[in-house]
Each structure stands twice: as C-alpha cells, then as structure tokens.
C-alpha positions as a printed NumPy array, in Angstrom:
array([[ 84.117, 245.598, 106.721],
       [ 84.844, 242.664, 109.203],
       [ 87.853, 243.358, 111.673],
       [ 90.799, 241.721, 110.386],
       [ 91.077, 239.981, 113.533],
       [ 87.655, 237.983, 114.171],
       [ 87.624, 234.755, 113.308],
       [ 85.259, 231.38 , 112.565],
       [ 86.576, 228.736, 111.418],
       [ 86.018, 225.153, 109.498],
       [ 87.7  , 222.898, 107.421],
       [ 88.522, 219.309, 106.528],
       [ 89.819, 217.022, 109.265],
       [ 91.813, 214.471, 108.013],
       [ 93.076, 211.224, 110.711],
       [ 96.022, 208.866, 109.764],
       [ 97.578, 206.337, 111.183],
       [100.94 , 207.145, 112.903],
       [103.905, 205.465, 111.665],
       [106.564, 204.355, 113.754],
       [108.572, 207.371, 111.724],
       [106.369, 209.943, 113.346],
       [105.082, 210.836, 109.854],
       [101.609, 210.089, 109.251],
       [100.36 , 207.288, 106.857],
       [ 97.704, 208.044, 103.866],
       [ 95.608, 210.521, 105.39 ],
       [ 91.728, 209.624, 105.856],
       [ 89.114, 212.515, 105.435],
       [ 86.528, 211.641, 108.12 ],
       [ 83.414, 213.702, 105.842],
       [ 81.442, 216.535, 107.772],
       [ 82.872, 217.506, 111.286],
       [ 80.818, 220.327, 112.385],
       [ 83.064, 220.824, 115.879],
       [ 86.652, 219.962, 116.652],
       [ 87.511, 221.545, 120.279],
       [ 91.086, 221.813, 121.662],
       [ 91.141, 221.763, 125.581],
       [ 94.506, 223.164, 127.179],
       [ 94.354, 222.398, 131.018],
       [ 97.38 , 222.489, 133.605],
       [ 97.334, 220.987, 136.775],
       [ 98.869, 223.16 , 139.45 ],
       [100.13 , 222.939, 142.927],
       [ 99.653, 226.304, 144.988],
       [101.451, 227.884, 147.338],
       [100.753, 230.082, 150.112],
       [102.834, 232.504, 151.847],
       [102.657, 232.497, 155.973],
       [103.626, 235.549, 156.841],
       [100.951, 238.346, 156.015],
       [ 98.493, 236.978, 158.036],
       [ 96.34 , 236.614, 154.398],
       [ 97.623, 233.788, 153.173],
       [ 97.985, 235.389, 149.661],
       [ 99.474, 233.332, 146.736],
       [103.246, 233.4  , 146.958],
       [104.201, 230.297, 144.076],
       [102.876, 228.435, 141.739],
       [103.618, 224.909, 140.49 ],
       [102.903, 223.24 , 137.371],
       [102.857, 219.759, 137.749],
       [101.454, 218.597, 134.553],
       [100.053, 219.652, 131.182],
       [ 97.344, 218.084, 129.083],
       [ 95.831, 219.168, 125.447],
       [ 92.269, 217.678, 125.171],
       [ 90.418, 217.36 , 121.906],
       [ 86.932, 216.809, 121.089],
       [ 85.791, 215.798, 117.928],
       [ 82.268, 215.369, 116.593],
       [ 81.293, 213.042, 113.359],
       [ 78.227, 213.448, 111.365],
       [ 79.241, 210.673, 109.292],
       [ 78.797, 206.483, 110.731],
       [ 81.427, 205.318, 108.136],
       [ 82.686, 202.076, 109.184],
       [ 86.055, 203.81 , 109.842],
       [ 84.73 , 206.131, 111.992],
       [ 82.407, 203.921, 113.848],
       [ 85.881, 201.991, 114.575],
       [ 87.191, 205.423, 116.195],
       [ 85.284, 205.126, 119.43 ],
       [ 84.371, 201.509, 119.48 ],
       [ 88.188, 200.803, 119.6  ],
       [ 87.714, 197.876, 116.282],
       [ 89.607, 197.507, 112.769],
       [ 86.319, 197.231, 110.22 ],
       [ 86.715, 193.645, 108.261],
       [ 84.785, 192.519, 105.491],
       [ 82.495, 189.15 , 105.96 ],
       [ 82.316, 188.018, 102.436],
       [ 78.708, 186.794, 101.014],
       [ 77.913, 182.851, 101.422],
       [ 75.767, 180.05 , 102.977],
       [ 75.111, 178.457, 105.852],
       [ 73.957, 174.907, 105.797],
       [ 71.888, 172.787, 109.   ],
       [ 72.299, 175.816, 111.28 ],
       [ 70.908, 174.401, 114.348],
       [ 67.668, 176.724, 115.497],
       [ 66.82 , 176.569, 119.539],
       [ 64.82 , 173.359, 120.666],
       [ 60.867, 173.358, 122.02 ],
       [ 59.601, 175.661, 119.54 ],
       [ 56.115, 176.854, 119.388],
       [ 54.092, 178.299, 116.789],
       [ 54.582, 182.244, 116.377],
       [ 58.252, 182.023, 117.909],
       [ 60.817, 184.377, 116.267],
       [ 64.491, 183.535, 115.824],
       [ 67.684, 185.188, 114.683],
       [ 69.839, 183.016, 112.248],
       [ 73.329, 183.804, 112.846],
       [ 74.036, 185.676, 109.817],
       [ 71.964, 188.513, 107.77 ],
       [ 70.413, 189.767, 104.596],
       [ 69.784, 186.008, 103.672],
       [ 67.972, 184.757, 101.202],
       [ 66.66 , 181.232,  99.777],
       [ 65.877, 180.273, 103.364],
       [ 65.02 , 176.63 , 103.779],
       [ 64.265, 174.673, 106.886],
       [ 64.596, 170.845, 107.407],
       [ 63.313, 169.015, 110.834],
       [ 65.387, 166.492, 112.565],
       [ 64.143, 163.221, 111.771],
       [ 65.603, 160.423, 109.78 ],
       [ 65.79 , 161.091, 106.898],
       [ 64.719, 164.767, 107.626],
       [ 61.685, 166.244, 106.577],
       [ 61.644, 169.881, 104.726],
       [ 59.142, 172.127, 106.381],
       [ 56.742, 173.601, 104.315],
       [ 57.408, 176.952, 103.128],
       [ 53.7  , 178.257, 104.721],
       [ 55.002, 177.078, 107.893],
       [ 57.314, 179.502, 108.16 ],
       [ 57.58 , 183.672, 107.25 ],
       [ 61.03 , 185.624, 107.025],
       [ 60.263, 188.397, 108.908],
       [ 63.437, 190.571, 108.445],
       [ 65.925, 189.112, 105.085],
       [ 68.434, 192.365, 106.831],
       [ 68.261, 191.48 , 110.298],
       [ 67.916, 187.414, 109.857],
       [ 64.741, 186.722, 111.469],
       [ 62.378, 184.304, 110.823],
       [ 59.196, 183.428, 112.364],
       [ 57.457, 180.132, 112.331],
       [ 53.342, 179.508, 111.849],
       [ 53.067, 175.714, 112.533],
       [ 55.373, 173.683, 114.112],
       [ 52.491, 170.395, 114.797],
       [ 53.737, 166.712, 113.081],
       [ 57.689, 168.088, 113.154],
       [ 60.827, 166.759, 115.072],
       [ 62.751, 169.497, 116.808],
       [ 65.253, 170.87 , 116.82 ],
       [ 64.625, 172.798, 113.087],
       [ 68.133, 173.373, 111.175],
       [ 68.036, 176.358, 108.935],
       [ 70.4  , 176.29 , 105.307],
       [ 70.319, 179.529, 103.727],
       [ 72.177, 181.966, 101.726],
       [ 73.755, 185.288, 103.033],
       [ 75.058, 188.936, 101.752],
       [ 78.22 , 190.69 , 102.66 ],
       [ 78.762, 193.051, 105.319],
       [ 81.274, 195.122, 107.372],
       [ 82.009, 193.475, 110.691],
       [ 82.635, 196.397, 112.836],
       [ 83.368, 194.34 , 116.575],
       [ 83.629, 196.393, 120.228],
       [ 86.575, 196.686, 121.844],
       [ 88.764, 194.191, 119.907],
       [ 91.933, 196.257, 119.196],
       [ 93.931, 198.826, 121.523],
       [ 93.384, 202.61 , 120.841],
       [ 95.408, 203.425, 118.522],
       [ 97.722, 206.362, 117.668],
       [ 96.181, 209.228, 114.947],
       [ 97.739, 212.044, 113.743],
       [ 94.75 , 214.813, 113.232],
       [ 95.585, 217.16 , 110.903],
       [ 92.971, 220.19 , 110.032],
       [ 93.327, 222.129, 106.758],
       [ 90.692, 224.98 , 107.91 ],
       [ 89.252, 228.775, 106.797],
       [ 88.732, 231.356, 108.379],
       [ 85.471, 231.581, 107.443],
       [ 85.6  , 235.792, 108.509],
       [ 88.823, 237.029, 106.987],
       [ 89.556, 233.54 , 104.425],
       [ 93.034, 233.249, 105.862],
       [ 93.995, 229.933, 105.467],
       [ 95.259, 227.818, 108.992],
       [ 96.24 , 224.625, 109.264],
       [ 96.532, 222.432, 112.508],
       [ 98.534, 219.377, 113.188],
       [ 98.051, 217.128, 116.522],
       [100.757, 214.743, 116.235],
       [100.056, 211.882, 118.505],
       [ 96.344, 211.758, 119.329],
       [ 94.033, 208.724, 121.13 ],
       [ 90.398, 208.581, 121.214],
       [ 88.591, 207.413, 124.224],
       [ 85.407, 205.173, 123.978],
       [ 81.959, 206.789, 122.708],
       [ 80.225, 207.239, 125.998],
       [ 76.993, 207.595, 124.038],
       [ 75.785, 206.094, 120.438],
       [ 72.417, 207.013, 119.907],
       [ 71.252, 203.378, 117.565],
       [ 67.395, 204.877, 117.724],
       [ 66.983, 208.197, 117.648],
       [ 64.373, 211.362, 116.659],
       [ 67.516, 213.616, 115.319],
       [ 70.436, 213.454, 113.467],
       [ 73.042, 211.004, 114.684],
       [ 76.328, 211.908, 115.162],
       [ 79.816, 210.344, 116.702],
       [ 81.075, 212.596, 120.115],
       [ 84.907, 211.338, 120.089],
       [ 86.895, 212.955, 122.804],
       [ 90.918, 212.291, 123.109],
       [ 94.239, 213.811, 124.151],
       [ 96.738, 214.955, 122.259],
       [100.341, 212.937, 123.596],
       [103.607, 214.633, 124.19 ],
       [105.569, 213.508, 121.123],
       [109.652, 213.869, 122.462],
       [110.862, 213.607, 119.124],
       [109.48 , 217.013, 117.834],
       [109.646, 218.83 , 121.452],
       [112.975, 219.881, 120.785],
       [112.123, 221.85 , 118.015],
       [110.764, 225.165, 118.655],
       [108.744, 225.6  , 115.403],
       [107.107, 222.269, 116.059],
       [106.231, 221.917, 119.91 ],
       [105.821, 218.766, 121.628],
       [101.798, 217.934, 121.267],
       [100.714, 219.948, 117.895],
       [101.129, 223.372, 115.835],
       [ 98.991, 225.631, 114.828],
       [100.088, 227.291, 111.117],
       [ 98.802, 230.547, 109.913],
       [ 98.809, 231.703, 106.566],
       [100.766, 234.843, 106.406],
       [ 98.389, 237.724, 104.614]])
C-alpha cells in the first residue's frame, strides 16, 4: 500500500487568453506536456549584526517575490509554435502567382526559391518580346513543398526568367510580430500515486522566447517555454485566491 502522502503527478494543461475581466477566454488544451515546473524564488537583503564579533544573521529582508514556470510541449501545433516565437498563426489561402521575377545571370544547374510553396503547374517564360516559354526539360522542380526549382539549360534565353505558378495553403506562423501576451494556465492533474484529483490555476502568466528550437534533429522535438507567473492585484485580496495562482486539492 502506497503512503497516502507520496505523490506524482500529470494532467491536462490547458492556456487561454486573459480577458480584460480577469476570467479566462475558451480554454486551449496544448496536447502532451510531459513537465510543467513551478519556480518560487525571493530575493532577499541580509543583515548582519555588529556586535558579537561573528557577524551572525540578525534580519532579513524580502525585497521581491517571483513564481517561475517552465513548461515543455511535445506537440509543434501552430498555436504552440506561436507561444515562444511571440506570433498570432494566420492562414495564407491557396492561389497563383503570375511573372514572379527569378534573380538575373543565371547559369545552368542554379537552384532558386519561388516565393511561395507546395506549387504546382510551374511554368517559366524568358524576357523577350514577346516572351518565349522555356521548355519544360529545361527546367526540374526540385522541392513542389519547399518551392525550389532548378534549371538544366539556360543557352538561346533572355534573362531575367519570370516564374507563374500555382500554390497550396499554409499557416503563416511569423517571429516576433506580436507582444507576449497574457495566458491564464490552468492544470486539471492526478495524482498519479494516491488518484486525488488537484487542480492548478496561474492567473496571469507570460512566456519568454524559445531559446532553442531544434528544426533538424536525431530525437524527439519538443517546445522548452519558460515564463513567470504576474502578481494579479485584483485577486490578492482574497485569501482563498492569492495574488499569482492556487493550488486546489481534492478533499478525500
């Protein structure tokens, strides 16, 4: 029989968007978290008493208080990506592009990146008056994902090449082009040990950067967000709710 006491926990961590109610908008399950840390530190200033001749530790003051959280993601959703890279995900519909102007002085065996990806019915035209279509066996697609084409022949041809070409839709996920912004974490956890039920509630939460994203890798990927938990004034008056989080317990 396991003592009542020991405990190992997971659970479902949920992030939402903090309203300017306090509440929490429609929560988001961020899939398989296999480690959510919470960091208490204090910063203190010391003092030491003069008149021992030891110099012993006569006072203690705390000058601040800070609740650090670290969170790792197994899964690169687009809204989780957008975490740490401090973006809002946003859909580039499916089109075509039409006399996309390809770099000048080409030679034979060059590669080049269109501007857009997964493309498809690629067709190239020269520059000369009226313009000339360049033969398909001129050319190769190398990648239709990453929009990469590679040329064969390039002899008889006026440069610059324009490229026309259709083009799939994809989640635009850019760095660094929205301010952190406010979560509320909320974990509805087990005690794996004893199956007591806990919950915990961070109430205003911000991410920092991902130092690290591992784009080629021999293991499994995963997302290292780390964060502090803000002092939230309008719940710090309340005893049963604490200024930076809770932790609930179900009673058993």
């Amino acid at each position: 029989m396991a003592a009542p006491n020991l405990f190992s926990f997971q659970g479902k961590v949920y992030l939402a968007q903090r309203q300017s109610t306090g509440k929490p908008g429609p929560l988001r399950w961020v899939g398989n978290a296999p480690q959510l840390e919470l960091a208490l530190e204090v910063q203190n200033s010391d003092k030491f008493e003069s008149f021992s001749g030891n110099r012993l530790l006569y006072g203690r003051l705390v000058q601040s208080k800070t609740a650090n959280v670290n969170l790792t993601l197994d899964e690169a959703t687009p809204e989780n990506l957008a975490e740490g890279l401090y973006s809002i995900p946003a859909t580039l519909p499916a089109g075509s592009v039409n006399n996309e102007l390809l770099p000048p002085g080409l030679k034979a065996n060059d590669l080049i990146a269109l501007d857009r990806g997964w493309v498809s019915d690629v067709a190239i035209t020269d520059s000369a008056n009226p313009p000339v279509t360049v033969p398909a066996a001129n050319w190769w697609t190398e990648s239709a994902s990453g929009g990469v084409i590679g040329l064969r022949k390039v002899d008889g041809l006026t440069q610059p090449f324009k490229a026309s070409y259709k083009h799939g839709e994809t989640v635009n996920i850019a760095l660094f082009n929205t301010p952190p912004p406010e979560r509320m974490l909320i974990l509805d956890g087990i005690n794996t040990v004893t199956g007591q039920r806990a919950k915990v509630t961070l109430y205003r939460l911000t991410f920092n950067p991902i130092e690290q994203l591992a784009l080629i890798s021999e293991e499994w990927g995963s997302l290292q967000l780390s964060g502090a938990a803000l002092f939230d004034e309008s719940r710090a008056l309340d005893p049963d709710l604490g200024g930076f989080g809770r932790i609930e317990l179900a009673r058993v």
